[in-house]
Backbone bond lengths (Angstrom), bond angles and torsions (degrees), N, CA, C in turn:
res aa  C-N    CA-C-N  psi(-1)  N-CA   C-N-CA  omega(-1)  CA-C   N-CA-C  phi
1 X - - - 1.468 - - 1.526 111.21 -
2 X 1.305 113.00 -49.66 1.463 120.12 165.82 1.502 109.64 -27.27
3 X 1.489 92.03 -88.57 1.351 97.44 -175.89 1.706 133.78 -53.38
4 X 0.996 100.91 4.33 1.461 117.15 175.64 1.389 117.47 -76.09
5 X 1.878 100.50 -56.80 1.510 122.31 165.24 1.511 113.41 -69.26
6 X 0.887 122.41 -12.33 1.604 133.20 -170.23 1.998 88.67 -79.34
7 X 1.367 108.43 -69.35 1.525 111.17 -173.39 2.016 113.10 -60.36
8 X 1.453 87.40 -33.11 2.103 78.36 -175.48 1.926 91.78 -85.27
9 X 0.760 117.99 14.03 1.386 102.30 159.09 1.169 127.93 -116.93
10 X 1.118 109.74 -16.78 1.554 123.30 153.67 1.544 132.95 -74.90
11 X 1.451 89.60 -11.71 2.018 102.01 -177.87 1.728 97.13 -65.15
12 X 1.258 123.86 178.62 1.671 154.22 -176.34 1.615 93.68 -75.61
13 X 1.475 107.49 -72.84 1.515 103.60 -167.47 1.648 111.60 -42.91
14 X 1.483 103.89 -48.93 1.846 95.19 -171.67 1.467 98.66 -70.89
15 X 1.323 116.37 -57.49 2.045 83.17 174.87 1.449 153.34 -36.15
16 X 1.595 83.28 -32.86 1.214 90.77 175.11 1.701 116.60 -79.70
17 X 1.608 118.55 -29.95 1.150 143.21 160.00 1.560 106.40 -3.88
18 X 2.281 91.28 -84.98 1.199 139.66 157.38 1.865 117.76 -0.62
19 X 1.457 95.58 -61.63 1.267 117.56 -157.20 1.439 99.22 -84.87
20 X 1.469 111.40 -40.79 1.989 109.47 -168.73 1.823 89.32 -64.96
21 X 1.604 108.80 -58.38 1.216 94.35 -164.52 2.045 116.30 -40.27
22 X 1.557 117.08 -54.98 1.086 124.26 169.41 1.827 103.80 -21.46
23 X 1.608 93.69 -86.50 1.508 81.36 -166.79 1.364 130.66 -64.17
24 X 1.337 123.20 -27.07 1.658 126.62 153.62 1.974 105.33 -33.05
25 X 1.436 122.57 -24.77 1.002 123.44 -147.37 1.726 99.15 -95.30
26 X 1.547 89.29 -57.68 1.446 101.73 163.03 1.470 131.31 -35.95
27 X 1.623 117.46 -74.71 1.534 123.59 132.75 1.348 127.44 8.70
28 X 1.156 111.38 -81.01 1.650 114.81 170.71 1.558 121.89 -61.55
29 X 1.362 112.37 -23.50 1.748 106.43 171.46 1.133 129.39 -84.31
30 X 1.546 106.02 -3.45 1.443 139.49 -153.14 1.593 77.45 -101.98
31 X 1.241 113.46 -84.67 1.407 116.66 -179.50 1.477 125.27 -26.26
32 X 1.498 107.97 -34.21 1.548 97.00 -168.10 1.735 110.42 -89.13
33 X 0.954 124.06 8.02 1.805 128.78 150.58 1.270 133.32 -34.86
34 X 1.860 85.43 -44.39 1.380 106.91 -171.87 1.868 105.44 -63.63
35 X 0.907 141.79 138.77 1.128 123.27 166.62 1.486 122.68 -98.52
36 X 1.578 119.75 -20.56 1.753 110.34 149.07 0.874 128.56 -58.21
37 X 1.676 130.97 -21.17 1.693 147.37 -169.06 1.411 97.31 -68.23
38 X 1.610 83.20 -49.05 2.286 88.80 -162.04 1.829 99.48 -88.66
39 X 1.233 117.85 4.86 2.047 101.10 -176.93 1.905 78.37 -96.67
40 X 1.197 136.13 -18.61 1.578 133.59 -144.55 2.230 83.63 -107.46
41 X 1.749 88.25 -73.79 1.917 83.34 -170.11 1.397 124.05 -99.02
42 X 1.691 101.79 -1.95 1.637 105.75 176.13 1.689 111.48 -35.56
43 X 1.394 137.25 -1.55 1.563 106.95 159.61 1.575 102.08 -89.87
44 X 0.792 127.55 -33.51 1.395 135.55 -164.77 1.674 107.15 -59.94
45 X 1.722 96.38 -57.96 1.433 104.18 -178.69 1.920 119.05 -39.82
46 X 1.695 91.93 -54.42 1.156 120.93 173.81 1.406 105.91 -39.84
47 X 1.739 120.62 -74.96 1.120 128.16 -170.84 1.548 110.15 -41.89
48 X 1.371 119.92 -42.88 1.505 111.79 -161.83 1.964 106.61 -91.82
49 X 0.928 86.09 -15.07 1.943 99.11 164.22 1.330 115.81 -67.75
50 X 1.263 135.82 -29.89 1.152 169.92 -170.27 1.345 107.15 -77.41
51 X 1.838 106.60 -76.97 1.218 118.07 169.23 1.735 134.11 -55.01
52 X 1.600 88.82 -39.21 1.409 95.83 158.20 1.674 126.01 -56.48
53 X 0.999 116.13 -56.44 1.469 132.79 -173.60 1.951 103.40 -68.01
54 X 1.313 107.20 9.63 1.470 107.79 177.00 1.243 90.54 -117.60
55 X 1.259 107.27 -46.35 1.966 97.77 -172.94 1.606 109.86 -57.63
56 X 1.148 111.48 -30.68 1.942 126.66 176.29 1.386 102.98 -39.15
57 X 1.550 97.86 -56.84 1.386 112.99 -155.61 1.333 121.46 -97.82
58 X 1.259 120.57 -2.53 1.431 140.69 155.34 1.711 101.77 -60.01
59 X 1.254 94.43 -58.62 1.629 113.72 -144.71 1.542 94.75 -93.18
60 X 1.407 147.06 4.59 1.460 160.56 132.67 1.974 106.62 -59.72
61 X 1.730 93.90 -53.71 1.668 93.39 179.14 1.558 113.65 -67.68
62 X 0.881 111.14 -7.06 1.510 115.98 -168.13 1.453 130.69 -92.60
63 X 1.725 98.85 -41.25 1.052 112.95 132.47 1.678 145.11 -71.93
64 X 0.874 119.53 -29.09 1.597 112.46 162.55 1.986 103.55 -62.09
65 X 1.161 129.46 -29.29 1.333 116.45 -160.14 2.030 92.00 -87.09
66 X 1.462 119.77 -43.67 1.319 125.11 176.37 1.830 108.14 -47.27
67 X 1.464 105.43 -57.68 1.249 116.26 -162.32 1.859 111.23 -97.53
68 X 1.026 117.63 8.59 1.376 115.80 -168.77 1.320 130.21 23.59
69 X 1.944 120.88 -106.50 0.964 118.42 -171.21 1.425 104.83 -77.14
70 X 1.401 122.59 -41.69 1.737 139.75 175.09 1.102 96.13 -41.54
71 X 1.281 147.52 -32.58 1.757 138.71 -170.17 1.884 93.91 -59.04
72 X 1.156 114.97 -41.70 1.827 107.03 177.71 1.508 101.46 -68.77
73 X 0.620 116.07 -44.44 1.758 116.58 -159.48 1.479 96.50 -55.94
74 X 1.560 139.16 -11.20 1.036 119.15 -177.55 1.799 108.84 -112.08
75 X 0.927 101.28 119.28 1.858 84.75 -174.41 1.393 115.96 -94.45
76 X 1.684 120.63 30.40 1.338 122.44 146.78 1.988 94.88 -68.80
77 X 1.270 118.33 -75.55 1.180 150.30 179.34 1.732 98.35 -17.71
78 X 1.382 117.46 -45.66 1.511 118.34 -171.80 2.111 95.36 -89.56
79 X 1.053 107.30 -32.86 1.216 112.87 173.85 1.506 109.79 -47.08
80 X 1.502 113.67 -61.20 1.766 131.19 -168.44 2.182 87.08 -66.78
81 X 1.084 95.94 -38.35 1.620 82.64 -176.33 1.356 128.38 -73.87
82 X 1.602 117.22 -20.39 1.271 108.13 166.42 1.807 125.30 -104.96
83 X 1.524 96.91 5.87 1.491 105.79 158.88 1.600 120.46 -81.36
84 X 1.093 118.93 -31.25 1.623 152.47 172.98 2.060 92.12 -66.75
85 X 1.142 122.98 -38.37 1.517 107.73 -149.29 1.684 91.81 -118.21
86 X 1.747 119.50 5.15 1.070 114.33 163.51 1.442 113.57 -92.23
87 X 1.400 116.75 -41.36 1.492 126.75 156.66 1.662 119.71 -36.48
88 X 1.771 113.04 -18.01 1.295 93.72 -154.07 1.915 76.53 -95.85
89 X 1.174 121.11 -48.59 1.592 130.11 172.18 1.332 114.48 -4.97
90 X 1.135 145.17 118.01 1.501 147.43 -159.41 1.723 98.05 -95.57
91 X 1.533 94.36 121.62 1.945 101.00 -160.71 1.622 103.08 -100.06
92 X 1.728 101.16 67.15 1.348 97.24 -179.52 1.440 111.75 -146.73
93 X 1.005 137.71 162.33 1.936 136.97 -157.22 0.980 91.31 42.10
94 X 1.541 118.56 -139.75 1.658 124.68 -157.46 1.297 96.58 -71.39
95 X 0.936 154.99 38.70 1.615 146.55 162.37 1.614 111.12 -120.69
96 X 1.737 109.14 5.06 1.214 112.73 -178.25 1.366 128.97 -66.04
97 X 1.369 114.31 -21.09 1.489 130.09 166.91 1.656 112.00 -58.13
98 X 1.615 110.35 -27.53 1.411 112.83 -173.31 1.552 96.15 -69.80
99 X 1.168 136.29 41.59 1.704 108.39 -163.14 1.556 89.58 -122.64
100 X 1.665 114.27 -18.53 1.046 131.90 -166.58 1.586 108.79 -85.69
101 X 0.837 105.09 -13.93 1.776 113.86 -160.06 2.031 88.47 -118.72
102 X 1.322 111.48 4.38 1.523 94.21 156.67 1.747 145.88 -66.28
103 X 1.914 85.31 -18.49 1.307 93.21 165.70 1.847 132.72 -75.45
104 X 1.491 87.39 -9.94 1.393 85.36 -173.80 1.973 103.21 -79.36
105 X 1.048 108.45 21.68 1.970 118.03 142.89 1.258 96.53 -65.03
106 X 1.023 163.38 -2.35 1.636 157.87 -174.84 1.210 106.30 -80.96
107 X 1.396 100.64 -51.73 1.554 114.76 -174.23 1.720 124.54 -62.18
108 X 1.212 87.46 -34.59 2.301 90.52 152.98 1.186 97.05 -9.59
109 X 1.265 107.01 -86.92 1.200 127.55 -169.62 1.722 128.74 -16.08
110 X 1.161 82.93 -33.17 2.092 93.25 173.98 1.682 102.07 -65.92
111 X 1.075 95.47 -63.43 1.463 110.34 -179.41 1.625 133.06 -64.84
112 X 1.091 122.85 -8.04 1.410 150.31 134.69 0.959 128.78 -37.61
113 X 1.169 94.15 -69.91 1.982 110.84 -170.27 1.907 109.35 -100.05
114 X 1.121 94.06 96.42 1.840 94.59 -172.74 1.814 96.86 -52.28
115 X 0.929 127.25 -49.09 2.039 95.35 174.77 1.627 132.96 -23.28
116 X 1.852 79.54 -55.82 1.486 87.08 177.07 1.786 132.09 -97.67
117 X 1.361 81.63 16.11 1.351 114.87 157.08 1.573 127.86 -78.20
118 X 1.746 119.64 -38.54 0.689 126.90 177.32 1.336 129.40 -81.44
119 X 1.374 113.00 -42.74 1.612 126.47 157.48 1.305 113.66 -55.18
120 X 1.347 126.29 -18.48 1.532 116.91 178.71 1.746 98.55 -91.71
121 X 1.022 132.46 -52.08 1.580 131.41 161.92 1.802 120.73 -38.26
122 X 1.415 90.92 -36.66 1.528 90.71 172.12 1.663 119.18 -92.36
123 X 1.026 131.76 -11.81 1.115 131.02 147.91 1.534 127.50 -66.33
124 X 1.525 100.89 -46.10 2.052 110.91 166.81 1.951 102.02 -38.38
125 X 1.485 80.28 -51.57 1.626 88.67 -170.56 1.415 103.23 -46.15
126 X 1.081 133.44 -74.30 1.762 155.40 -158.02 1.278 101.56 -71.64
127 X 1.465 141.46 34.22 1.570 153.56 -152.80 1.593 84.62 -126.45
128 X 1.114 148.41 -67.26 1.235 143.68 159.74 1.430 132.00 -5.17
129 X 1.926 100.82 -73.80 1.559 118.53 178.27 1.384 93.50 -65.35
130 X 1.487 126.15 -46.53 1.841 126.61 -135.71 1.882 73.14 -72.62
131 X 1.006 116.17 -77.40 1.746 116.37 -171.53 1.225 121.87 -20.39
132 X 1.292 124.66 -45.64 1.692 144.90 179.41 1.433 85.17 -69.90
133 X 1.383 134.55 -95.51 1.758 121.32 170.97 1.720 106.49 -5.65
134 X 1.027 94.50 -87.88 1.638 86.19 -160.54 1.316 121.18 -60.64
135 X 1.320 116.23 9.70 1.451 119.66 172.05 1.734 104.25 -86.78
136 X 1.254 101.75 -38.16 1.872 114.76 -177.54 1.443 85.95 -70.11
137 X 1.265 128.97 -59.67 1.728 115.87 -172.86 1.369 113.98 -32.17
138 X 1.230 100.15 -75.33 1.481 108.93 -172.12 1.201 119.42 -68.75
139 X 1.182 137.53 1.28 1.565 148.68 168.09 1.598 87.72 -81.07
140 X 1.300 145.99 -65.71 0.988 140.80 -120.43 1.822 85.41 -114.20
141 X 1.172 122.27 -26.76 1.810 131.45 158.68 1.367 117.22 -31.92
142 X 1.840 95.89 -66.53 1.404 110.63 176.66 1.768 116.57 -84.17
143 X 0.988 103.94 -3.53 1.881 91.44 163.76 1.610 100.61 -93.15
144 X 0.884 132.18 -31.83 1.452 131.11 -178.49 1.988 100.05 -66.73
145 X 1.276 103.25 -53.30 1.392 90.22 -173.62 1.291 113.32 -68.94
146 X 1.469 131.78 -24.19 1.025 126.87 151.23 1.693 140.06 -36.36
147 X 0.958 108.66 -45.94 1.623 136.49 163.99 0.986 134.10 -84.19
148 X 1.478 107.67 -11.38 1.760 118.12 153.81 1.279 111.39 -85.26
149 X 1.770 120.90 -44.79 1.208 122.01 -173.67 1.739 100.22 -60.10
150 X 1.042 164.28 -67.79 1.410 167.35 24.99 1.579 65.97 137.80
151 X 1.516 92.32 -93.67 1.634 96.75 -146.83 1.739 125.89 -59.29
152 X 1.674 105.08 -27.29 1.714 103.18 -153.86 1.481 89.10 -124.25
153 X 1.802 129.71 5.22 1.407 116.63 179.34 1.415 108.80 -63.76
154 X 1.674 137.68 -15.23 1.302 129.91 176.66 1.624 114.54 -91.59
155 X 1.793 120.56 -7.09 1.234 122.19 -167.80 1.434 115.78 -103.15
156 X 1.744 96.35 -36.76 1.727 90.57 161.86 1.672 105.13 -152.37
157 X 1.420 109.63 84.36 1.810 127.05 -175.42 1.826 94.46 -42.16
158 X 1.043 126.90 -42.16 1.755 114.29 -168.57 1.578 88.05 -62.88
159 X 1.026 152.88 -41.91 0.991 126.32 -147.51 1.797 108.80 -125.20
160 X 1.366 109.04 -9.91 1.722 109.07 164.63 1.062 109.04 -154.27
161 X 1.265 101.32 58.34 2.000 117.15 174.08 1.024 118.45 -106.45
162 X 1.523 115.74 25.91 1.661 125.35 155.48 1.724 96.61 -175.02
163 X 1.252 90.28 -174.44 1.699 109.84 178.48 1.610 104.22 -81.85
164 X 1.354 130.46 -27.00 0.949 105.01 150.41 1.737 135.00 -118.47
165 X 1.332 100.18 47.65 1.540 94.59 146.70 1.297 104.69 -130.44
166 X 0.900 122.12 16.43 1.379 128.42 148.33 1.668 122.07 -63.94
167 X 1.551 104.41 -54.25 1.336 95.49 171.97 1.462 126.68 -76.36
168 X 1.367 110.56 -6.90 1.571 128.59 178.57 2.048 103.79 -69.49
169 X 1.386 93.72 -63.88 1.469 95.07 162.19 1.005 118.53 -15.58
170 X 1.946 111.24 -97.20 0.941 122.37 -142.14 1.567 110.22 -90.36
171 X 1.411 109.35 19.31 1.983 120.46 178.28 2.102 75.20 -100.20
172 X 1.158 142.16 -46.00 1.304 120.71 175.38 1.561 127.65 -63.14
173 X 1.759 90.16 -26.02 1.588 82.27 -175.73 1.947 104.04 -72.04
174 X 1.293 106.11 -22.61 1.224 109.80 -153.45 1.795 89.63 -71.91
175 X 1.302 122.96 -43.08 1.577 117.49 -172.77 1.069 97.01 -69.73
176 X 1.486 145.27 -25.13 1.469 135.81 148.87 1.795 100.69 114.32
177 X 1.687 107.81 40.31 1.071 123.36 -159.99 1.439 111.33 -104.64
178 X 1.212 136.64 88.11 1.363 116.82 -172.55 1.959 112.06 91.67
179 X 1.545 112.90 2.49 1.277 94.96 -138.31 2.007 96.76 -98.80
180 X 0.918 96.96 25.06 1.927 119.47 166.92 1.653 104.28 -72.36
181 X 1.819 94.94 -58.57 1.631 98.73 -156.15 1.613 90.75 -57.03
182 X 1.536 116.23 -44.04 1.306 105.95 -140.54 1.674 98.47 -74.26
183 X 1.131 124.42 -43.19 1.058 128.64 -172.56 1.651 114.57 -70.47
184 X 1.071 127.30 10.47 1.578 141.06 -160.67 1.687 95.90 -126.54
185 X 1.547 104.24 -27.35 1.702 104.82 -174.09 1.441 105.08 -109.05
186 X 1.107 112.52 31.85 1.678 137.55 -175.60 1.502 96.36 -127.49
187 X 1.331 114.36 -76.15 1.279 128.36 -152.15 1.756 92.02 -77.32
188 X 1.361 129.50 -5.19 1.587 114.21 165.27 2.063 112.08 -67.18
189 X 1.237 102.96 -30.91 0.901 116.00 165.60 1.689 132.76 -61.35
190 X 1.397 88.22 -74.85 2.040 106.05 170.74 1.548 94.63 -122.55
191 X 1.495 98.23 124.70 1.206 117.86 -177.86 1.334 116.19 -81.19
192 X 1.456 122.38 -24.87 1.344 143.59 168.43 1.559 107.47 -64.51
193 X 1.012 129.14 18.81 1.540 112.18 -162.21 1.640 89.84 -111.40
194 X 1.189 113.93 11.31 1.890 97.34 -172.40 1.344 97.71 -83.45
195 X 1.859 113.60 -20.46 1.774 87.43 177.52 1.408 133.96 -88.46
196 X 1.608 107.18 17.07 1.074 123.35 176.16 1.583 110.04 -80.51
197 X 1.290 117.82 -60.74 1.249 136.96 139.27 1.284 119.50 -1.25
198 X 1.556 106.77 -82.69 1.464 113.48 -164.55 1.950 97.30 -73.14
199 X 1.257 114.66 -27.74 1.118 103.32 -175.79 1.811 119.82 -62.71
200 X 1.564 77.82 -53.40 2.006 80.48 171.73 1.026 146.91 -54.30
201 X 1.834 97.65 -22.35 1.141 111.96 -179.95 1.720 105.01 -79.73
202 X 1.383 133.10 -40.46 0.876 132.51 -139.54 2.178 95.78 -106.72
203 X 1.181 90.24 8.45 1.637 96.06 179.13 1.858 97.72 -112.95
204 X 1.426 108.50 -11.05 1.672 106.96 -153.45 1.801 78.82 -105.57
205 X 1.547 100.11 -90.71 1.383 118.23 -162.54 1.901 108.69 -40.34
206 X 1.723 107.45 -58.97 1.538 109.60 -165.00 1.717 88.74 -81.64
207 X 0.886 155.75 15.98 0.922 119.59 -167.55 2.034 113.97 -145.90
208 X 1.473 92.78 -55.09 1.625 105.32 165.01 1.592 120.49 -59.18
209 X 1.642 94.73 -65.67 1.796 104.91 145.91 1.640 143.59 -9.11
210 X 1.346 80.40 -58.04 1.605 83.94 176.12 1.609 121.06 -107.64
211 X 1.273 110.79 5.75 1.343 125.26 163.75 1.579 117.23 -65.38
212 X 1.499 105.57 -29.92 1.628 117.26 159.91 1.464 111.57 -57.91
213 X 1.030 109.99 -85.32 1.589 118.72 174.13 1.918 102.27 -35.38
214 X 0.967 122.45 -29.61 1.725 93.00 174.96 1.835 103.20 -88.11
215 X 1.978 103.19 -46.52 1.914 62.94 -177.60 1.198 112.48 -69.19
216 X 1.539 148.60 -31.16 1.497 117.25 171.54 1.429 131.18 -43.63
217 X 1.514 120.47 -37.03 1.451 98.24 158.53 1.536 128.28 -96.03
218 X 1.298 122.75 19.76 1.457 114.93 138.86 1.391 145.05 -65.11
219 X 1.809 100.02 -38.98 1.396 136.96 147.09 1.507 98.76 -23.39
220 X 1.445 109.66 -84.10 1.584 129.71 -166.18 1.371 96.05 -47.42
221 X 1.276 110.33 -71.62 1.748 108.54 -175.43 1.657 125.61 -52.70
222 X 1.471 100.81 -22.73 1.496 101.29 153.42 1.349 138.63 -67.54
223 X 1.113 109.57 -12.40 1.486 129.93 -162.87 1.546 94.79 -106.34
224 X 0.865 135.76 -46.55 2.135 141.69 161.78 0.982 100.33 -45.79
225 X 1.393 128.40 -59.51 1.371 129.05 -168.68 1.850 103.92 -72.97
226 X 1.162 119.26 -24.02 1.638 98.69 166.95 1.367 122.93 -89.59
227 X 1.411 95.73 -10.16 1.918 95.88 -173.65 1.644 86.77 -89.47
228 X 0.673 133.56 -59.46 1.560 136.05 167.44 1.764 113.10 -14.65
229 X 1.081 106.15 -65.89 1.605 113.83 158.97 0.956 109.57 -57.55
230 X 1.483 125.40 -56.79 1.550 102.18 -162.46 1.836 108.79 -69.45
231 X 1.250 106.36 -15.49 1.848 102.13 -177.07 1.749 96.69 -79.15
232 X 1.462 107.07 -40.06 1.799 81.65 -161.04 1.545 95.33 -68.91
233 X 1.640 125.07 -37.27 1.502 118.62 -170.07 1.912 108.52 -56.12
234 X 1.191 106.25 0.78 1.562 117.75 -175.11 1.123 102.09 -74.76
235 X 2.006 110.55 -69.42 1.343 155.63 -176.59 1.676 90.06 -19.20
236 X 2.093 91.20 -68.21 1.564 88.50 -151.27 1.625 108.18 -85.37
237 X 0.752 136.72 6.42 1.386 159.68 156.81 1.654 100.33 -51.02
238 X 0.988 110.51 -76.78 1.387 131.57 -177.10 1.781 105.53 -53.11
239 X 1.224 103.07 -49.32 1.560 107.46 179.02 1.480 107.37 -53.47
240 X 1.328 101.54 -72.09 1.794 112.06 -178.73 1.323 111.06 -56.13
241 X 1.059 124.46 -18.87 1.910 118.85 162.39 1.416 124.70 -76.74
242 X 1.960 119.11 -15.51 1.008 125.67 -167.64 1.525 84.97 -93.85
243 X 1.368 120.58 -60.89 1.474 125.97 174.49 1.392 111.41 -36.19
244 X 1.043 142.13 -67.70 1.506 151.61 168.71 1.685 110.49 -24.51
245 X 1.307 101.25 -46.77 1.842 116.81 176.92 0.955 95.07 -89.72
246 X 1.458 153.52 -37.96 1.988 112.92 -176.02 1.305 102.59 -97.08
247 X 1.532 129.42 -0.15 1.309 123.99 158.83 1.386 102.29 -73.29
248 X 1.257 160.74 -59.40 1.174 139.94 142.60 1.437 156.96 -46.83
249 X 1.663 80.58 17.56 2.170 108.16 157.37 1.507 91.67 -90.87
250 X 1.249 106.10 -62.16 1.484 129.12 -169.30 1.807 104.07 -29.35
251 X 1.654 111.38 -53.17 1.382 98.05 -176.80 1.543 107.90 -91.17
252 X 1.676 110.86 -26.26 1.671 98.90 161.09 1.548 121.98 -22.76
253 X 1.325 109.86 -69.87 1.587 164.89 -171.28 1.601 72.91 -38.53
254 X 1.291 131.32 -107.35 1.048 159.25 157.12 1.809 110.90 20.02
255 X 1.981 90.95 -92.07 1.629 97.32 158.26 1.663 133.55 -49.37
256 X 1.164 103.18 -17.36 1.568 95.69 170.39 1.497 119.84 -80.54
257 X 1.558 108.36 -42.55 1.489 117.75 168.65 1.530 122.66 -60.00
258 X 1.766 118.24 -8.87 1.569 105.96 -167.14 1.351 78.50 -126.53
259 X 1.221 141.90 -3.76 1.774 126.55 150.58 1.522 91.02 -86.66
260 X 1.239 161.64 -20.88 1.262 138.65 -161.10 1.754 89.85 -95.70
261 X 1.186 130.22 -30.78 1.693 115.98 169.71 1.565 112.39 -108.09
262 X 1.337 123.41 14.13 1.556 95.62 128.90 1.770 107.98 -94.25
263 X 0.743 120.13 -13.85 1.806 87.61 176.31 1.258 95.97 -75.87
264 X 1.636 141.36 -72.52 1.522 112.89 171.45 1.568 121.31 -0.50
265 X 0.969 123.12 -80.82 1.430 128.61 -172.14 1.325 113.25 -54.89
266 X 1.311 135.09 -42.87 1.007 130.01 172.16 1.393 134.86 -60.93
267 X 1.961 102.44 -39.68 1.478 112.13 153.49 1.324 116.88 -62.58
268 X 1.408 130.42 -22.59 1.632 124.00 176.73 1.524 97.18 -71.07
269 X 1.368 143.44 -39.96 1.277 139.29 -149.11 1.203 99.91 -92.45
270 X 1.472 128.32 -27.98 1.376 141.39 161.19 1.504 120.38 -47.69
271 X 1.413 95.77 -57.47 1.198 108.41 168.78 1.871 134.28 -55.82
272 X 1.707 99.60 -50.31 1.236 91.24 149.96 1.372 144.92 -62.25
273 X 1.126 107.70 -24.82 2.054 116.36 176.36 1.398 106.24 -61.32
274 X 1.524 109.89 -27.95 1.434 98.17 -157.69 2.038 106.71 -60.85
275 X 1.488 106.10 -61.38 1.466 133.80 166.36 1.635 106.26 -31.52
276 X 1.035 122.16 -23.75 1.786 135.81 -161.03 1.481 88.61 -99.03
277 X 1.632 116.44 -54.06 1.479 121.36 -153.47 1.834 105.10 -84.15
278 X 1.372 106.46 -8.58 1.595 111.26 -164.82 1.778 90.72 -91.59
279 X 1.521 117.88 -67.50 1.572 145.81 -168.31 1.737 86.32 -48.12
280 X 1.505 141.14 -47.72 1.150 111.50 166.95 1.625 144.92 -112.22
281 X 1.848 100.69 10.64 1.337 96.52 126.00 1.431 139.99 -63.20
């Protein structure tokens, strides 16, 4: 029986099933913001929030009974269970904040769809390097805010009139937000200050910056390269099992034909005795 439910839940149609409900689900939470939507369809909205959050929980029970203890072993699987078990939490008195965090049912969706399955694994992966980055960021954040505060806290105090708006600054200059005015309402002052500027920017933004973006796509490209293995180690798996079975037609094949001519032969030898056994009675 298991295994029965084990395969229709694993088929295309129920994923895909899976997934409409999700985004139908999404949709409707989206909707209820609106506040003419919800005085006009708020039962409706309600109703299919409802319905959704049963199909969750069908389809959570369903799997734990298919997959038993293995339902942990997968931590997509523990993922769907504690998005599923915040939905089930009754979002009212102090639990009213939970009402907000219903959308994160959206997030199924990672776990659903192996793409976006994979980019989230390949980033987990790159959690290591990305950390070491942002440790050099912010090392190199706070010497800068250091050295702005020093120099420009008497030229323009809103913006480096302590250590921390200093680092407030220059985390804006670094997203590259505004970071003309600030450096223009510096440089009315010290005109020399653009190579402070241009320097930080071009050690922070071009350079620290995009050191993220490569290990994430090394990450990513690591992650191709194992599914990649794991399909051809499938491939040849699969090959040498097909080989394995017509080498064992092959001697089927074989043994049937060298018992099918000795019994021939034996009925011929049969056959002759008989004529032998009559002529000397």
């Amino acid at each position: 029986m298991r295994e029965r439910i084990r395969a229709l839940i694993e088929t295309r149609a129920f994923q895909r099933l899976v997934i409409a409900v999700i985004l139908t689900n999404a949709v409707t939470l989206g909707l209820e913001t609106a506040p003419s939507l919800v005085a006009r369809y708020g039962w409706l909205l309600h109703l299919v929030d409802r319905t959704a959050v049963a199909v969750f929980t069908v389809e959570l029970a369903v799997k734990l009974y298919a997959y038993g203890r293995r339902f942990f072993r997968d931590p997509w699987n523990c993922f769907d269970a504690v998005i599923i078990g915040l939905a089930l939490i009754p979002a009212t008195g102090a639990f009213g904040v939970l009402r907000a965090l219903r959308i994160l049912r959206a997030l199924r969706l990672i776990s659903m769809i192996p793409t976006m399955r994979r980019v989230v694994s390949a980033l987990l992966s790159a959690v290591p390097g990305m950390a070491s980055i942002g440790a050099l960021l912010a090392l190199i954040l706070y010497v800068g805010a250091v050295i702005a505060t020093k120099l420009f806290h008497g030229i323009a105090p809103e913006y480096f009139g302590d250590l921390g708006d200093s680092l407030f600054t220059l985390f804006q200059v670094m997203t590259g937000e505004a970071w003309s005015e600030v450096a223009r309402t510096v440089m009315a002052e010290v005109p020399m200050a653009w190579i402070f500027f241009i320097g930080y920017i071009a050690i922070t933004t071009f350079t620290v910056l995009n050191l993220f973006i490569a290990v994430a796509v090394s990450a990513m490209e690591d992650e191709v390269s194992r599914e990649r293995e794991l399909k051809e180690k499938h491939h040849a798996l699969v090959q040498q099992l097909l080989t394995e079975v017509q080498e064992l037609r092959d001697e089927v094949r074989d043994l049937r034909a060298t018992t099918g001519e000795t019994a021939n032969a034996e009925e011929q030898r049969s056959e002759a005795a008989l004529p032998a056994a009559s002529s000397s009675g």
